[in-house]
C-alpha positions in Angstrom: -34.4 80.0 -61.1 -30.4 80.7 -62.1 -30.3 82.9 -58.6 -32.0 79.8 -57.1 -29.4 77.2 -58.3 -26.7 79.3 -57.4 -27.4 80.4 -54.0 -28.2 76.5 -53.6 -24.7 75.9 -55.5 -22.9 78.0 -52.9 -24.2 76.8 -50.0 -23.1 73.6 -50.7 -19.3 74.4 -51.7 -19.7 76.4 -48.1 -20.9 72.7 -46.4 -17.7 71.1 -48.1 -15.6 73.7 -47.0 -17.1 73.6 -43.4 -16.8 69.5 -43.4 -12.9 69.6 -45.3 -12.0 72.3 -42.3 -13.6 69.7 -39.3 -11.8 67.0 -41.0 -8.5 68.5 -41.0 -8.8 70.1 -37.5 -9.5 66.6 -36.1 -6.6 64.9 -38.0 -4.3 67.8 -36.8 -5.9 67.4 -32.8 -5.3 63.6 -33.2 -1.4 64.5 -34.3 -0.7 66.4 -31.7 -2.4 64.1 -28.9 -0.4 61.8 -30.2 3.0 63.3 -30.5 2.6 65.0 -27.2 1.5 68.8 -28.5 -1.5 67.9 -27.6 -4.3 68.6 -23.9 -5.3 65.2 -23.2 -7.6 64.9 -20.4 -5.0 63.3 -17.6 -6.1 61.5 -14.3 -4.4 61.3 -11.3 -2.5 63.2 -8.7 1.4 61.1 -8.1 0.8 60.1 -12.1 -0.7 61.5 -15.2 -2.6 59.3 -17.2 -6.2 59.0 -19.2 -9.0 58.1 -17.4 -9.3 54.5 -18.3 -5.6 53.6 -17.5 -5.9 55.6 -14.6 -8.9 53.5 -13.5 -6.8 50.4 -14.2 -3.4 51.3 -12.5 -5.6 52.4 -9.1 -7.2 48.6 -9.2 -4.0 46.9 -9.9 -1.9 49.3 -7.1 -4.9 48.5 -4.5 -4.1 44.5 -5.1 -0.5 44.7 -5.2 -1.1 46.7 -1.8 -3.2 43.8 -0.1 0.1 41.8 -1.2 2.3 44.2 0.6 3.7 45.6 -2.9 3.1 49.3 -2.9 4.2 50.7 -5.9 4.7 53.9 -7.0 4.7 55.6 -10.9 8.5 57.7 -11.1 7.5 58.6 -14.8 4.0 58.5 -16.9 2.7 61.2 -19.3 5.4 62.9 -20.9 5.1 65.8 -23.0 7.0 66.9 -26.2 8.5 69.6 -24.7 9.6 67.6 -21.9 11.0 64.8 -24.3 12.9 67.7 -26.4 14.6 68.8 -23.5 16.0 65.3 -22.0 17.1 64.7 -25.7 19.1 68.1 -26.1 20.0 67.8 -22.2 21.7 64.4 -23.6 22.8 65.0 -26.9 24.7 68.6 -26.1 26.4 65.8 -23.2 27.0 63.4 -25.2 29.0 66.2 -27.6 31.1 67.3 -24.9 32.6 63.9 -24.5 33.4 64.0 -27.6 30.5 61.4 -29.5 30.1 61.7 -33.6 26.8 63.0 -34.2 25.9 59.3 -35.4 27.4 57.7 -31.9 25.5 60.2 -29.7 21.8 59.4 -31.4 22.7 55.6 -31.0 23.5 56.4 -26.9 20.6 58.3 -26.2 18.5 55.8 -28.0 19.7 53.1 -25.7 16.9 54.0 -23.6 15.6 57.7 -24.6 13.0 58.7 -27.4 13.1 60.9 -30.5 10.8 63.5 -29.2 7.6 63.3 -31.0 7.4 59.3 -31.0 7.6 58.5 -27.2 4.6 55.8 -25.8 4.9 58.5 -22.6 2.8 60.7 -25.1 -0.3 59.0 -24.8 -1.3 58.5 -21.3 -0.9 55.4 -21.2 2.5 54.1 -20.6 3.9 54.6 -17.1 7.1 54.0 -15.1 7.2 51.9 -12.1 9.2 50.9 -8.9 8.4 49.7 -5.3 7.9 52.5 -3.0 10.1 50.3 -0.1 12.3 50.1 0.7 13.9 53.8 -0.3 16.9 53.5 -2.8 19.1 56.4 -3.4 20.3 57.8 -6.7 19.0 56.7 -10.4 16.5 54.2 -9.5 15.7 53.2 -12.9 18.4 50.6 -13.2 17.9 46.9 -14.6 20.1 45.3 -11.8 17.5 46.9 -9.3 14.6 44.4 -10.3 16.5 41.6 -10.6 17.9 38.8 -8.0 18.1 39.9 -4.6 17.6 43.7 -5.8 15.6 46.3 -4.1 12.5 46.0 -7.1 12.9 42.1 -7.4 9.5 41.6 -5.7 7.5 44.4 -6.8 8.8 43.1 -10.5 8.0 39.5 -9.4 4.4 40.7 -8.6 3.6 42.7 -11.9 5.0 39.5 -13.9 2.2 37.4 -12.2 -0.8 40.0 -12.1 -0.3 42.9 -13.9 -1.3 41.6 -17.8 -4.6 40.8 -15.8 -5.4 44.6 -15.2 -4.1 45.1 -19.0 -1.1 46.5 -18.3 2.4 44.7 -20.3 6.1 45.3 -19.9 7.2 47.1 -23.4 10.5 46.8 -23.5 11.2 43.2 -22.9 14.0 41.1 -22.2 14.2 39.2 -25.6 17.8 38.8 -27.8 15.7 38.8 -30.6 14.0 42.4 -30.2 15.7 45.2 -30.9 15.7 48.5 -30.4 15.2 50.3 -27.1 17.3 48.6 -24.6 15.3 45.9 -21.5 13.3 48.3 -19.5 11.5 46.2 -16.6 10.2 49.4 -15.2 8.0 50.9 -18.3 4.3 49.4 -18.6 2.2 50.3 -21.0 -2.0 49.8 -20.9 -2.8 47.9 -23.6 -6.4 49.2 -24.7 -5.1 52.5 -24.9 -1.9 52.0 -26.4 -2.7 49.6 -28.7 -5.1 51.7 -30.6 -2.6 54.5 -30.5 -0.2 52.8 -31.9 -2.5 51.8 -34.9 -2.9 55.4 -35.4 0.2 56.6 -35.0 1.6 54.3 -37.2 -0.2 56.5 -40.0 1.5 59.5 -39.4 4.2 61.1 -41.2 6.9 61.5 -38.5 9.4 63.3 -41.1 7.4 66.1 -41.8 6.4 67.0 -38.3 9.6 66.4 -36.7 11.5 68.5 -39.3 10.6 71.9 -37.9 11.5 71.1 -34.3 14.5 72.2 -32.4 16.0 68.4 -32.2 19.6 68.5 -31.8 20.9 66.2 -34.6 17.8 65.9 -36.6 19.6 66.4 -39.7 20.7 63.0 -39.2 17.0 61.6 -39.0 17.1 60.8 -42.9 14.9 58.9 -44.5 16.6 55.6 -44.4 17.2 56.2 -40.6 13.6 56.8 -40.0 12.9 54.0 -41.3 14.9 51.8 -38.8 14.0 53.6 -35.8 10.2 53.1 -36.8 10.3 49.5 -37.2 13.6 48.9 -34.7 12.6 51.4 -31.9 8.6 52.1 -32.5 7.6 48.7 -33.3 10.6 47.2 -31.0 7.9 46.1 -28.9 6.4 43.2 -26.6 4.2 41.6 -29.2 1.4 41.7 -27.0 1.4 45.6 -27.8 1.7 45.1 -31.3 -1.0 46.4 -33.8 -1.7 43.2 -36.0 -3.3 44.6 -39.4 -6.6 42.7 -40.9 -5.7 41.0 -44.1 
């Protein structure tokens, strides 16, 4: 009876230990899906994205072609490794010229991510411009969607239609935002994001950012980490916003 309870004892601390292991190998996989360490499954061949943003942006490129807008992605799924290296790229720039550690974090964040907490990371934010006519040089440049400016239809188009294929301009042109400067080029798909963003939001950035090769992470204190989440992170077209249950 005692080798009976026992044997029945220890298989059951051997279930808990299984079910504790699944639990904290899915929390790790969902970390690194979601700070770009991860292998999501990625769709398409001029553009990486998951399957059901894929799905959308084909739809919404096919009616922006029937309007004589073809558009083309120039950026989409990023990974960390290729966020670290256009942040130390930038930063070991930046140092050259002479910027206090402080100064160059605050340039590169103008317009460039922390590695680790960029929307690129999930699939489902993308970067956009009108494939005609052909513009030479940096082509992701504010003045280039605006007025008479190369993008200014394609720009013009995606204000009109693209929310109705559920994809939203992040980085909006509002005074009262802050953060991440106006970027009228980087859309985001809203079913995917959204829920990423309510589960990134649970993660605890300092402690997996704190072994990486950043250049300047010492400065990412806790104060500053702060800020950046609810500045840069959550700096955001409210559209895109998580909105808690109360």
């Amino acid at each position: 009876m005692k080798i009976t309870a026992f044997l029945s004892l220890f298989s059951l601390l051997n279930t808990l230990q299984s079910l504790v292991a699944q639990e904290q190998s899915s929390v790790s996989s969902l970390t690194l899906l979601l700070t770009g360490q991860g292998s999501p499954v990625l769709i398409g061949d001029e553009y990486k994205l998951v399957e059901e943003a894929a799905i959308a942006f084909e739809n919404m490129s096919q009616a922006a072609a029937q309007d004589s807008i073809i558009i083309q992605a120039v950026s989409s799924y990023r990974s960390f490794d290729r966020q670290l290296a256009i942040w130390n790229r930038k930063f070991t720039k930046n140092e050259a010229l002479g910027l206090t550690p402080d100064q160059n974090i605050k340039k590169i964040t103008e317009y460039s991510t922390i590695p680790g907490t960029s929307r690129h990371h999930w699939g489902s934010d993308i970067d956009l411009i009108a494939a005609e006519p052909k513009v030479e040089g940096d082509v992701l440049l504010t003045h280039l969607f605006e007025n008479e400016g190369p993008y200014a239809a394609l720009k013009k188009w995606m204000d009109a239609h693209a929310n109705s294929f559920g994809f939203y301009l992040v980085y909006t042109k509002e005074d009262k935002r802050g953060g991440f400067q106006y970027e009228p080029w980087h859309y985001s798909y809203l079913p995917t994001s959204k829920k990423y963003l309510e589960w990134y939001l649970n993660l605890e950035l300092e402690s997996i950012l704190k072994d990486k090769n950043i250049l300047g992470k010492e400065y990412f204190t806790e104060e500053f980490m702060q800020h950046y989440l609810e500045e840069y992170i959550l700096g955001i077209s409210p559209e895109l916003l998580f909105q808690k249950k109360e």
